[in-house]
DOBARO-784419 format. One record per residue (C-alpha): x, y, z; residue in one letter. Coordinates in steps of 0.5 Angstrom, whole numbers, plus 500, padded with zeros to 3 digits. Example, Ala and Ser with C-alpha at 12.3 -4.5 7.8 and 13.67 -1.06 7.14 Angstrom:
! residues 2
525491516A/527498514S/
This chain:
! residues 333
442468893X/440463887X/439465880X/435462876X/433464868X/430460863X/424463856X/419459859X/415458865X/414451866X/421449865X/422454871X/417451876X/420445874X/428447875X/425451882X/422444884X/428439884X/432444888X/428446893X/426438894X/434436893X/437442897X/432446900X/433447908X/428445914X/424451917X/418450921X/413457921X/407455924X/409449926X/409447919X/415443916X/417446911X/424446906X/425452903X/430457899X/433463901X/434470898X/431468889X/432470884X/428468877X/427472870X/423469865X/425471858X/419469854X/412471858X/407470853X/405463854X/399463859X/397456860X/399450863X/400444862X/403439866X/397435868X/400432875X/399439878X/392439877X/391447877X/385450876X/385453868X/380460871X/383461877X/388466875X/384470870X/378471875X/383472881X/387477876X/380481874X/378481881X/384485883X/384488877X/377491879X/379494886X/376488889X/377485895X/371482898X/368476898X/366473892X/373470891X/370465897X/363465895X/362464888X/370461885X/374458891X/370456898X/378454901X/379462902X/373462907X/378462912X/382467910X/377473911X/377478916X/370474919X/368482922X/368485914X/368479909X/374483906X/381479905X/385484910X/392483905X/387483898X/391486892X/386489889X/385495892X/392497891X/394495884X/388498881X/388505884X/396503882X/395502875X/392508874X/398513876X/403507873X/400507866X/400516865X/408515868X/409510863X/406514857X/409520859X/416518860X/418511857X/425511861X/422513868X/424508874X/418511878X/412505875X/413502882X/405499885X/407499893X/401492896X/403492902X/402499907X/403501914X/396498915X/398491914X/403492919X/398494924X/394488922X/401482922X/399478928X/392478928X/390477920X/389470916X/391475910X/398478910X/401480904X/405475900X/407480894X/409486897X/410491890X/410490883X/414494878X/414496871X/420499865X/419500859X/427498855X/429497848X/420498847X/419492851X/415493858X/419489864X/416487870X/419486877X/415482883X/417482889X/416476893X/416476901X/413469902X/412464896X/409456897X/412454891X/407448889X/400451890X/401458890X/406459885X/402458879X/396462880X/401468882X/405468875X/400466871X/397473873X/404477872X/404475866X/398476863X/398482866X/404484863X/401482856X/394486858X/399492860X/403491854X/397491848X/394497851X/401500851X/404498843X/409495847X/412488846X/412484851X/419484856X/420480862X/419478868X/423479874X/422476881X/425476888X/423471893X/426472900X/423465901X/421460896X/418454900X/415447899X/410444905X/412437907X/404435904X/407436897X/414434897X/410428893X/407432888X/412436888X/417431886X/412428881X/411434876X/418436877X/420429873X/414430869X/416431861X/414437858X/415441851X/418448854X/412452852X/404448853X/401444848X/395449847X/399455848X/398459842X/398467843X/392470844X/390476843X/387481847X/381485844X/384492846X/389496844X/389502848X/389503855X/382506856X/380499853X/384496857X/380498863X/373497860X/375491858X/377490865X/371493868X/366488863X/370482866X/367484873X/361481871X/362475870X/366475876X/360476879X/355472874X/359467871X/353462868X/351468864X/353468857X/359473856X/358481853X/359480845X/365486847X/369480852X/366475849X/373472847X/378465848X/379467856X/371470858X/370463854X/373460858X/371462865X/364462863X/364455860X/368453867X/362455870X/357451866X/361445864X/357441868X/351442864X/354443857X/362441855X/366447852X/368447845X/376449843X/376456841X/383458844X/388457849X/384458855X/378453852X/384447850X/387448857X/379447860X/378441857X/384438857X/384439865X/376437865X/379431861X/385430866X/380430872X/376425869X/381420867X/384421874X/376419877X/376413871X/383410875X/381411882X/374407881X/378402877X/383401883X/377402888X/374395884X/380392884X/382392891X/376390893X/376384889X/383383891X/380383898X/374378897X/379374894X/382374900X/376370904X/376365898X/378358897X/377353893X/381346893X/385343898X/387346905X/394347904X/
């Protein structure tokens, strides 16, 4: 087994990069080439730095909370595709519209034992969320949407809630960022509702893998020079304080999941509610910096933009270096 800890995640990602890259053994599942490490372990010490910045990776500043209020509303259905990310069409069951390994469904209904356990008795070890069940099983060879996370636990040491993930499959370039970005704001949500501060969070991979398409990116952001926390990672402050706010926040975040154009309640309307708001009209108008979630925003809009700005110049400059190619003037050599 490899272990793995550091405070923060974005040094990790990075130390998870290079040995994946430098050491990692050859598997072709499906047929596609990958390197990948065995048997995982990770602990973040310091879980409160929700934001990402390292530029080369490109990640999306919203997906994350809107996938994590998706699931946390019990949902599994086909908004995720419709409205937020049309690449996982092709992971919905075409017969229901549902997501076959869809978290949703069991980490709200899990959550709303996990919390009166945790209340009742803060030393208990049975805080345990099962994701994947007997009908996933059942469904393994004929579903796109197979489960990658197959449980999640919770304990409460030192009046710090610690989160365990257990990982059956975990892309490590394109999945890994979104995935954690969720655990640990939802631990931070957890922990605010609880009067808890913030404890770790524990992960188990049995495979930790990279796909040959992003060997390059991969070793690009894994050479990227970073400060340990982001650059806009100030703590933000979830406007709730109990488990029952908690959940209605939770509840009026489902909205603007649907309805994302719309304007925010005044009870959400803070830093992260923003942010997915602004994302969806950032076309029409550009969002101000109110927070972590904003400043991550922009910086991605910005960093997309200087990107464009480069491609069009290397665009014009290889096709001058093209034309130039058919001119001469003076003498035939």
């Amino acid at each position: 087994m490899s272990d793995f800890k550091e405070e923060f995640l974005m040094p990790l990602w990075q130390q998870l990069l290079r040995d994946v890259l430098d050491h990692g053994e050859e598997s072709s599942p499906r047929g596609l080439r990958t390197k990948e490490l065995l048997n995982v372990s990770t602990v973040v010490t310091n879980p409160t730095d929700l934001v990402f910045d390292i530029k080369p990776r490109k990640a999306s500043p919203v997906m994350s909370i809107v996938e994590l209020m998706y699931f946390l509303n019990g949902r599994d259905d086909d908004v995720l595709a419709k409205v937020w990310l049309p690449g996982m069409e092709k992971y919905l069951n075409p017969n229901t519209r549902r997501f076959d390994g869809g978290y949703g469904p069991s980490i709200s209904a899990g959550l709303s034992y996990v919390f009166p356990m945790l209340q009742k008795d803060p030393d208990t070890r049975r805080a345990w969320i099962p994701i994947m069940d007997m009908t996933h099983l059942v469904r393994m060879i004929e579903t796109n949407d197979f489960p990658c996370n197959p449980g999640l636990a919770f304990n409460i040491r030192d009046n710090r809630l610690n989160m365990t993930v257990m990982t059956r499959s975990q892309d490590l370039y394109y999945g890994y960022i979104y995935d954690q970005i969720e655990f640990h704001t939802l631990l931070n949500m957890m922990s605010k509702a609880l009067f808890k501060k913030v404890g770790t969070v524990s992960h188990y991979m049995l495979s930790m893998h990279l796909y040959e398409k992003d060997f390059k990116g991969a070793d690009e952001c894994a050479e990227y020079p970073i400060n340990p926390r982001s650059s806009f990672a100030e703590r933000f402050g979830f406007p709730f304080d109990t488990v029952s706010g908690f959940w209605r926040y939770v509840r009026m975040f489902n909205r603007l999941i649907d309805l994302p154009t719309e304007s925010p309640v005044l009870e959400i309307c803070d830093d992260m509610a923003l942010a997915v708001h602004k994302y969806s009209t950032r076309r029409v108008q550009t969002p101000a910096r109110t927070g972590p979630f904003t400043n991550w925003l922009r910086d991605w809009m910005e960093n997309k933009s200087a990107s464009k700005a480069e491609t069009a110049v290397a665009s014009t400059e290889a096709k001058a270096s093209e034309g130039m190619k058919f001119t001469h003037v003076g003498p035939n050599p």
